[in-house]
C-alpha positions in Angstrom: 106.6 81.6 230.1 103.1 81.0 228.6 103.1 78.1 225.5 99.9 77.4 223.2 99.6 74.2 221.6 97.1 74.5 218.6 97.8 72.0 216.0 95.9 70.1 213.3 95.8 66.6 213.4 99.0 64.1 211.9 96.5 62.4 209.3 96.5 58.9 209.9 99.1 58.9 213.3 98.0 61.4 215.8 94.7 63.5 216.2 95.1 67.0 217.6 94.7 66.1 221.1 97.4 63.6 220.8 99.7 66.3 219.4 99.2 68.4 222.5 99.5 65.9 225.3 102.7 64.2 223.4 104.4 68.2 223.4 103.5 69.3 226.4 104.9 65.9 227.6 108.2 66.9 226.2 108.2 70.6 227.2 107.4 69.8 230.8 110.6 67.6 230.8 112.4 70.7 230.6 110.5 73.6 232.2 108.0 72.2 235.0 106.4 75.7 235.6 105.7 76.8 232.2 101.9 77.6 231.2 100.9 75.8 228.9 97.4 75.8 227.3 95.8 73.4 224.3 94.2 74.2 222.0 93.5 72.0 219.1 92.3 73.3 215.5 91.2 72.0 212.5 89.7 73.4 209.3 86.7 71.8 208.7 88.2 68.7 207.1 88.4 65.0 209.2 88.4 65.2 212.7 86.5 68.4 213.1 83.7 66.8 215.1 86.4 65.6 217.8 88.1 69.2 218.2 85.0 71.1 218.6 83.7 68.3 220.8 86.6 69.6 222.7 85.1 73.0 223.3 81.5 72.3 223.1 81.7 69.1 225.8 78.7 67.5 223.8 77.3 64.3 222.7 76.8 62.2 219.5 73.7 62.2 218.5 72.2 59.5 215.8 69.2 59.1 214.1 68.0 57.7 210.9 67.7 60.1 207.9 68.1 59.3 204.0 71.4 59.2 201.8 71.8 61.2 198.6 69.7 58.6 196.7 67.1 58.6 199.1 67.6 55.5 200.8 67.3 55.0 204.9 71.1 55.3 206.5 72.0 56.3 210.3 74.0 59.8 210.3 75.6 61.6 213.7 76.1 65.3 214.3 77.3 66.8 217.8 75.0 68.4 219.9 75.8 70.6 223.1 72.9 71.4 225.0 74.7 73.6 227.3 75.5 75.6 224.5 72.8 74.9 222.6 74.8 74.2 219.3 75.3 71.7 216.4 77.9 70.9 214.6 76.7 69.0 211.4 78.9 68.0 209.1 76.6 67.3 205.4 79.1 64.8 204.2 77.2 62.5 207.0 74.0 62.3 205.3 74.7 63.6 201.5 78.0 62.9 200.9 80.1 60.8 198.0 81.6 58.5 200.4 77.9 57.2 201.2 77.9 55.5 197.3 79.5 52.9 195.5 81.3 54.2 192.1 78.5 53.8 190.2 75.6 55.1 192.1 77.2 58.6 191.8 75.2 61.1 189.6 74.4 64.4 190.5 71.6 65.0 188.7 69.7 62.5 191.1 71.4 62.9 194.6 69.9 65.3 196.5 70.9 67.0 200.2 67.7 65.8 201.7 69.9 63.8 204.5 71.7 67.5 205.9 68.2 69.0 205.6 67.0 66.4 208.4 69.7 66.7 211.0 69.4 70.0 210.7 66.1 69.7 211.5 66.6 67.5 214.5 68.7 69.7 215.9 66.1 72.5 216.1 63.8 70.3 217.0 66.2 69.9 220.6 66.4 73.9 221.0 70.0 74.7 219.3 70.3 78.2 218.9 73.8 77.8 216.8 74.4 75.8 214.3 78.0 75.2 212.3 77.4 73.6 208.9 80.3 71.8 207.2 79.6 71.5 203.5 82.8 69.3 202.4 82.6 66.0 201.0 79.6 66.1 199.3 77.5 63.9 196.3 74.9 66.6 195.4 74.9 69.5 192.7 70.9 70.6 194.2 72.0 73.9 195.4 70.4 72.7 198.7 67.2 72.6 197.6 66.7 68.5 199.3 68.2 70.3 202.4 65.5 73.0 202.1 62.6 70.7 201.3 63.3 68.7 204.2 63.3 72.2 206.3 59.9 72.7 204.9 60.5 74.8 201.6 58.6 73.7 198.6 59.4 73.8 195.2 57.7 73.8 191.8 57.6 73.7 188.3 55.5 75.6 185.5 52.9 73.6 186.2 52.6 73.8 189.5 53.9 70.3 190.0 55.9 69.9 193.2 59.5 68.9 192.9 62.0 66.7 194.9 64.7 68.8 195.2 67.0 66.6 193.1 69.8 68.0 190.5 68.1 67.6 187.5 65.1 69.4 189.4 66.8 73.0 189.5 66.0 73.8 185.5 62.9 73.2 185.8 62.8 75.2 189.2 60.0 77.9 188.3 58.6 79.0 192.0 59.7 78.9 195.9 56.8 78.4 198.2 58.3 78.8 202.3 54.7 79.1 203.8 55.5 75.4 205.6 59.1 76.2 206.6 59.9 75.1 210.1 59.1 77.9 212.4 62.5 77.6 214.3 64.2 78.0 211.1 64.6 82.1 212.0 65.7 81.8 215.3 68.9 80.0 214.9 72.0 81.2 213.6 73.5 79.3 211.0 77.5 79.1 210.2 78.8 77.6 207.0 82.4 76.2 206.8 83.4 77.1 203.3 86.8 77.4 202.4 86.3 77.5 198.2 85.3 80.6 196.6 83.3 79.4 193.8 80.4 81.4 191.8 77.2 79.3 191.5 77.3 79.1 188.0 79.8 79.3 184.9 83.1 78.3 184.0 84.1 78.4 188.0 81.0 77.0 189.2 80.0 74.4 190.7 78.8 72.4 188.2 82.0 72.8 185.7 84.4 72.2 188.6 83.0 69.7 191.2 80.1 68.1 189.2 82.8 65.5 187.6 84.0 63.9 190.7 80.2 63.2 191.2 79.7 61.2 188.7 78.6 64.3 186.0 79.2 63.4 182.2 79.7 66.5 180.3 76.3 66.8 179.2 75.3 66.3 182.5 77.7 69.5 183.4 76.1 71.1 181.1 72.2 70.9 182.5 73.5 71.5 186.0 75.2 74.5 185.4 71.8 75.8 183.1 70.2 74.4 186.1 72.2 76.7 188.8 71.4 79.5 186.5 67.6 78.7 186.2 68.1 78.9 190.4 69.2 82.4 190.6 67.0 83.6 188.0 64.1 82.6 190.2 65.6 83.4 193.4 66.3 86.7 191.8 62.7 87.1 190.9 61.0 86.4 194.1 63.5 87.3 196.9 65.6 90.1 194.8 69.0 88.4 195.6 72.0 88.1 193.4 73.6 84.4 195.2 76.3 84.1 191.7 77.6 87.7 193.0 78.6 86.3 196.7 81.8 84.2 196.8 82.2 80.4 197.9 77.6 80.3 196.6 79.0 77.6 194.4 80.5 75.3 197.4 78.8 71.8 197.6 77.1 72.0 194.6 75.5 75.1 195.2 74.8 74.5 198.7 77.0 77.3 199.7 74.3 79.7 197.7 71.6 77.4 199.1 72.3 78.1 203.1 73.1 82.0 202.4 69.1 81.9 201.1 67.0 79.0 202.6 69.1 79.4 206.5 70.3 83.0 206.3 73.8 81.0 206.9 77.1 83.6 206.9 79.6 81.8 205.1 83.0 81.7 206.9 86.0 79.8 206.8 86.9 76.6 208.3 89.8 77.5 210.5 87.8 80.9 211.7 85.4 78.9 213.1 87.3 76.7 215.1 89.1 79.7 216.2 86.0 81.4 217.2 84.9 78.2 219.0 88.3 78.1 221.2 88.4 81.5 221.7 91.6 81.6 220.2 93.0 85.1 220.4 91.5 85.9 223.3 94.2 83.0 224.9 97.4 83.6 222.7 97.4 87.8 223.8 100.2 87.4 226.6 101.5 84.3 225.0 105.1 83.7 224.2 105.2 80.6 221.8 102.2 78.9 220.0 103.5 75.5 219.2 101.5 74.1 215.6 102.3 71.5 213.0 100.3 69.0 210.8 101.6 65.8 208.6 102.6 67.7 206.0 103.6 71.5 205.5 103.5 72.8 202.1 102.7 75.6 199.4 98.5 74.0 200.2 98.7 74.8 203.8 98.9 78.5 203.2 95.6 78.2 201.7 92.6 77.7 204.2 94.6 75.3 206.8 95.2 75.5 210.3 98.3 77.0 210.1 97.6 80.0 207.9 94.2 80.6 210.0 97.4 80.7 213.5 99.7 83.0 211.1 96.9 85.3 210.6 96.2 85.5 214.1 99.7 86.1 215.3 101.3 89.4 216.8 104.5 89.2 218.5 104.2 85.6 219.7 107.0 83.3 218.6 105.6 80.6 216.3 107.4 77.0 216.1 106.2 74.2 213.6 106.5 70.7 214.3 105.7 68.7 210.9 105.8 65.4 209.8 107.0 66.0 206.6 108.3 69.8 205.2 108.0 70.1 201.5 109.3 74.1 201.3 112.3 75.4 199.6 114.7 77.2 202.0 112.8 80.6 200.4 109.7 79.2 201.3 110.3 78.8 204.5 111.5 82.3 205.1 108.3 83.6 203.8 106.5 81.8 206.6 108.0 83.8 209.6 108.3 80.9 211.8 111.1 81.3 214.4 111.4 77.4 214.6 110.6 74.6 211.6 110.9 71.0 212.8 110.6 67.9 210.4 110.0 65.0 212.5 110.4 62.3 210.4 114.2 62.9 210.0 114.4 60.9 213.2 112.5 58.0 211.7 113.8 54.8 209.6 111.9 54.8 207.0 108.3 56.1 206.0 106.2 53.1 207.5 108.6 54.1 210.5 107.7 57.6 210.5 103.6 56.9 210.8 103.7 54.1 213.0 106.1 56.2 215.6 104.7 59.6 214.9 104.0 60.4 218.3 107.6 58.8 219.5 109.3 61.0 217.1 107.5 64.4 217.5 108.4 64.3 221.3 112.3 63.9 220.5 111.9 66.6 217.8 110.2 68.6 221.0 113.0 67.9 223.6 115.3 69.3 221.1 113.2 72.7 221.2 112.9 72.8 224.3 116.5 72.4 225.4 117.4 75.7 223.7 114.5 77.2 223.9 112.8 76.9 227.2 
């Protein structure tokens, strides 16, 4: 019998990796010559970094680069020279978890930060780079990203701007005759997992400029601003970014990365997959063991475990979940031949978290006893 373990983390109890050694613990009690290979997911959300550290056997790499507002912080992104690819999460170095309430504005955070680590990374010979865009402070359609990358950008008057939110309206010409020269020899992959336009009622200015501080007449600019954007883009590089889904991601950095990287955008789970060579290793399998903290209607939407579902042929599929908010219908519309809800065997909630690990292993023994 061959078994997959790919599960997402427990948020706040158990990372993936934990997941996997605590079932495999409790399958083994029951079946010592059972295959059994791990392989954890994610979807681009916490804890990415340490599951594709997994597969890419790299190292941290630090260096000083320069928040939303421009000010000198120390961001990471992981680097595996044997496979000469970066994963660089932009929430590092432009993200709204790098300022205080009242710094947030979008009109003057800009993703100048990503635009550096990116170029670090070409600068030590990557040839792949995966680009998670969640998290972030910025509504610049990437244009601090870009600057940083060597792009330049100007007004009417041929004044050069900083790539800042309140810069795209007055946006009026591109100039890439500085961009770095590696920039066309790397392959670029963006996370994305939203399908926003650029612009407009579903864009990113109307529906993620808020969170970032944006009053509404500061929705209002950025989102003329966006517009102003593809107009010129339209002009000089005859591209359409409002047409392609998930170009309003990040504040437009979705857009930004199809144009100023030549990035595909994919999503967060198919990534991972593609990382752990996913169906390749579940083809002969018989179960694929998954779970997360908590399953409901949100999982089927992006997460790990729709990205498995989609993946799955005639392999049995078994879910071992913290908590299981599903009607019984709900459920059956999954097509899992096992649900499991750990925290029935806990005392209480506190109880549950704490013990997570203690509790998903009896919930395991218990699957494996009739199943195994």
């Amino acid at each position: 019998m061959k078994i997959i373990i790919a599960p997402d983390k427990f948020k706040g109890s158990l990372t993936g990796m934990e997941f996997c050694e605590t079932v495999e613990r409790g399958l083994r009690k029951y079946s010592s010559n059972v295959e059994i290979i791990n392989l954890p997911l994610a979807d681009a959300g916490d804890g990415t970094i340490e599951v594709l550290n997994y597969y890419l056997d790299g190292e941290m790499i630090s260096l000083e680069v320069h928040d939303p507002l421009h000010r000198k912080i120390k961001a990471s992104y992981l680097y595996s020279k044997s496979k000469k690819t970066a994963y660089i999460e932009m929430a590092e170095a432009s993200g709204i978890r790098l300022l205080k309430m009242n710094e947030a504005n979008p009109m003057l955070t800009s993703t100048y930060g990503t635009g550096e680590l990116i170029k670090d990374a070409l600068e030590r010979g990557v040839e792949h780079i995966i680009l998670g865009i969640g998290g972030s402070a910025t509504n610049d359609a990437g244009l601090g990203m870009a600057r940083a990358l060597g792009y330049r950008f100007f007004n009417q008057y041929k004044e050069e701007l900083k790539g800042l939110g309140e810069d795209l309206i007055q946006l009026h010409s591109i100039d890439k005759s500085t961009v770095h020269p590696r920039l066309k020899e790397v392959k670029f992959e963006v996370a994305c997992d939203v399908d926003n336009p650029l612009f407009g009622e579903r864009g990113a200015a109307y529906i993620y400029s808020p969170q970032k501080g944006a009053s509404s007449e500061m929705v209002l600019e950025l989102d003329a601003g966006l517009q102003n954007f593809n107009e010129v883009v339209k002009a000089q590089y005859d591209i359409d970014l409002h047409e392609i889904s998930g170009a309003g991601a990040a504040g437009g950095l979705g857009g930004g990365a199809m144009l100023f990287l030549k990035a595909m955008l994919s999503s967060g789970i198919d990534l991972i997959k593609k990382e752990a060579n996913f169906n390749t290793h579940i083809k002969d399998a018989d179960w694929i063991i998954t779970g997360e903290g908590k399953l409901d209607k949100q999982t089927f939407s992006g997460k790990v475990i729709r990205g498995i579902i989609d993946s799955i042929d005639m392999q049995k599929l078994a879910l071992f979940c913290a908590v299981v908010d599903l009607t019984e219908k709900e459920k059956q519309a999954i097509n899992s031949d096992y649900i499991a809800e750990t925290s029935v065997y806990a005392k209480n909630v506190d109880d549950s978290i704490k013990n997570a690990g203690k509790y998903l292993e009896q919930a395991v023994e218990e699957f494996a006893k009739n199943n195994l």
